[in-house]
C-alpha positions in Angstrom: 6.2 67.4 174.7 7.5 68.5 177.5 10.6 71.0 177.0 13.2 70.6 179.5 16.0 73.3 178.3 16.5 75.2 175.0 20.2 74.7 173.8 21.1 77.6 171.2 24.4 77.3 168.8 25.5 81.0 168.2 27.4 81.8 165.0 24.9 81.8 162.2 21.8 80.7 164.9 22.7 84.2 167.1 24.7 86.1 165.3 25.1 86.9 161.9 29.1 86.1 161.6 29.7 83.5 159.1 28.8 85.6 156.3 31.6 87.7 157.6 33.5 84.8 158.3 33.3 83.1 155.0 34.4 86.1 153.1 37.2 86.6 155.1 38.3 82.7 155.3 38.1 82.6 151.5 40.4 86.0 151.0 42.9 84.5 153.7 43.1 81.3 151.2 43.7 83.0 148.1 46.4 85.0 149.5 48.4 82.6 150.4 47.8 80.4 147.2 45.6 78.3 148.2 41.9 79.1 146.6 38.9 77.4 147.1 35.1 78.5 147.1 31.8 78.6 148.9 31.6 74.3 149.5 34.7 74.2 150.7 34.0 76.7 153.9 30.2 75.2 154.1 32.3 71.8 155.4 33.8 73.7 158.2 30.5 76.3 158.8 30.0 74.4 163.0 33.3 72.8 163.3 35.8 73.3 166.1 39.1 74.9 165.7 40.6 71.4 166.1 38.4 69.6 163.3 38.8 72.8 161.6 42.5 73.1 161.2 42.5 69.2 160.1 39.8 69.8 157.2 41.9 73.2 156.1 45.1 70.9 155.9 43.5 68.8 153.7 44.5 71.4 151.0 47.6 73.2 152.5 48.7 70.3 153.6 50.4 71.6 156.5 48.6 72.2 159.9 51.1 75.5 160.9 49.7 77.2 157.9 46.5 76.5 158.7 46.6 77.5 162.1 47.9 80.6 160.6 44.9 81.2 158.4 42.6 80.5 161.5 44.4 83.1 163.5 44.9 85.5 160.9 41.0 85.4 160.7 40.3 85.8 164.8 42.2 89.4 164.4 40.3 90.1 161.6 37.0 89.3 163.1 38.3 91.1 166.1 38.5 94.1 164.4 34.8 93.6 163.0 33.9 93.0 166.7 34.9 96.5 167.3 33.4 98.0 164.4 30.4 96.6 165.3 29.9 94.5 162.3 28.4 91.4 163.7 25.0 91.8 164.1 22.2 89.7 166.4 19.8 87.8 164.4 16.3 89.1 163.9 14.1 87.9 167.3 17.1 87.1 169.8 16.3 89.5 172.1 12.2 88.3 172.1 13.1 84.5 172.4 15.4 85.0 175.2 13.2 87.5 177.2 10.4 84.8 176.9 12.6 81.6 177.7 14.1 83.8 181.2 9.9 85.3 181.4 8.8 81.3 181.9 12.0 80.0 183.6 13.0 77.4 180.8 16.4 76.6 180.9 18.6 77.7 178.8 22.5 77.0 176.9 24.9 77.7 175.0 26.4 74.9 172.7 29.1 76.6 170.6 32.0 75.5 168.5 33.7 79.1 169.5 35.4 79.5 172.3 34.9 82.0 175.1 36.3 85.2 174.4 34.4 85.2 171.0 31.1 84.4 173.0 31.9 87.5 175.3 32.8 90.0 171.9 29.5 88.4 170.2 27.5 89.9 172.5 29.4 93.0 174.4 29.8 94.4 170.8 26.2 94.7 170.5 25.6 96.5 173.9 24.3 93.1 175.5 25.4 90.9 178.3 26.3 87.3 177.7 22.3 86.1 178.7 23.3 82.5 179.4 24.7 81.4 182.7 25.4 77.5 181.5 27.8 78.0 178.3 30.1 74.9 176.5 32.5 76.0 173.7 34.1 74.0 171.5 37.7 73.9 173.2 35.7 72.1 176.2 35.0 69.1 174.8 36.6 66.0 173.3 34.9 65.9 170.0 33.2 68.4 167.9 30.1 68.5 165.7 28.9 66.6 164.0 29.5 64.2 167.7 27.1 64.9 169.8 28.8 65.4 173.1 28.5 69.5 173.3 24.6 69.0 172.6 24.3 65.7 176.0 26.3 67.6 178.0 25.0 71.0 177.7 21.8 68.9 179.1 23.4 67.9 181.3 24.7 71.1 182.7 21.0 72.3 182.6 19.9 68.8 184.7 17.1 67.8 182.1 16.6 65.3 179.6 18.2 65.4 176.2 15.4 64.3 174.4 13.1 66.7 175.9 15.4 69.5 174.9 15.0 71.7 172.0 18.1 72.7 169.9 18.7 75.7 167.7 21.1 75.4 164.6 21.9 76.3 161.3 24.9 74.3 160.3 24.9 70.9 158.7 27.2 70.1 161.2 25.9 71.3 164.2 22.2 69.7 162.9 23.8 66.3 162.9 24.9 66.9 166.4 21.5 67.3 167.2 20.2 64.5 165.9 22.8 61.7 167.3 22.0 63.6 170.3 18.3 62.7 169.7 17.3 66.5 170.9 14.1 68.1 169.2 16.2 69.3 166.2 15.0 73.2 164.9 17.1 74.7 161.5 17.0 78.3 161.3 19.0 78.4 157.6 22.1 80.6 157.4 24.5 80.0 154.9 23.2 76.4 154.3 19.6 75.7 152.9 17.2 72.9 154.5 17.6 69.6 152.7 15.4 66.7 152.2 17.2 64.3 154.3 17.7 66.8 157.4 13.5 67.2 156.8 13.2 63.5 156.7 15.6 62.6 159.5 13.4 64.9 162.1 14.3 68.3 161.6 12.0 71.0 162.1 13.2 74.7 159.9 12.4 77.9 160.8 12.9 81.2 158.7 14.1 83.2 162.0 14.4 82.8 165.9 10.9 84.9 165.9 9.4 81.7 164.2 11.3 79.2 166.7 9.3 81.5 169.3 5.8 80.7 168.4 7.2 77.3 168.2 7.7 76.9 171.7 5.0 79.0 172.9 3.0 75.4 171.5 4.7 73.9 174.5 4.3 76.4 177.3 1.3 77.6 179.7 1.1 80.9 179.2 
């Protein structure tokens, strides 16, 4: 195989925020009378804000209160971007220094949108490393469609099928498959099933483990 560009998702693949994020969406739904539990964020763990304000309406059943919740949890997770509290995953820094070292190409394919891609990184002393970026506001339909995944290929002029992409959401993995991209699972909040294994993908315990992976497929 011949690897073309490596197209990273970020929260939960690059950053550690949706175990911040899922304690914080589950508070905000309490508080306003609306509880629910662990399954009920893991459908929305990838999503856009527009798929993710229709899947929260299904049980407030009214789309001003869930944008509400979604923005009361963007000044909350401001607030943990200043403090510092969103962390890099273990082996970010390695895969990215090697991926620049052998000039593979390289994107971002996120369901956030651009200022949260800047506070990701600038609140862990690091500059945004990619120069070809798609959030989630930028295109027409979210995961699980696979639109973000072809055209962040596109973006990086190579082949979808010879690309590799990084993800930890259910969501975001079936994205990668429609998009028939070599499919990696680095787990998160959401474990590795059988059908994921069977339908292709390949899991990795961390982005150090994705590293030897694609050190298979490069002259060193």
């Amino acid at each position: 195989m011949k690897i073309e560009g490596v197209i990273f998702d970020m929260d939960g693949t690059i950053t550690d925020s949706e175990i911040y994020s899922r304690k914080l969406f589950l508070s905000a739904m309490a508080e306003r009378g609306f509880p629910t539990d662990e399954h009920f964020y893991s459908l929305i763990i990838g999503a856009n804000r527009v798929s993710g304000i229709k899947k929260i309406s299904e049980i407030t059943k009214d789309d001003n209160i869930s944008i509400e919740i979604l923005d009361s949890l963007i000044v909350l997770m401001d607030e943990a971007f200043r403090n510092n509290r969103i962390r890099l995953k273990k082996g970010v820094a390695e895969i990215i220094s090697f991926l620049r070292f052998h000039n593979i190409p390289m994107a971002l394919a996120t369901s956030a949108n651009m200022a949260k891609v800047i506070k990701s990184f600038s609140s862990n002393n690091m500059e945004v490393p990619f120069s070809h970026i798609i959030t989630g506001d930028r295109v027409k339909h979210g995961k699980p469609n696979p639109e973000i995944f072809i055209r962040a290929a596109k973006m990086l002029n190579a082949d979808i099928k010879n690309c590799v992409v990084i993800e930890d959401s259910y969501l975001g993995l079936q994205a990668a498959l429609a998009s028939q991209a070599v499919t990696i699972m680095v787990p998160d909040l959401q474990p590795p099933t059988e059908q994921l294994i069977s339908q292709g993908v390949i899991v990795k315990k961390d982005l150090l483990e994705v590293l030897e992976f694609l050190k298979q497929y490069v002259t060193l």
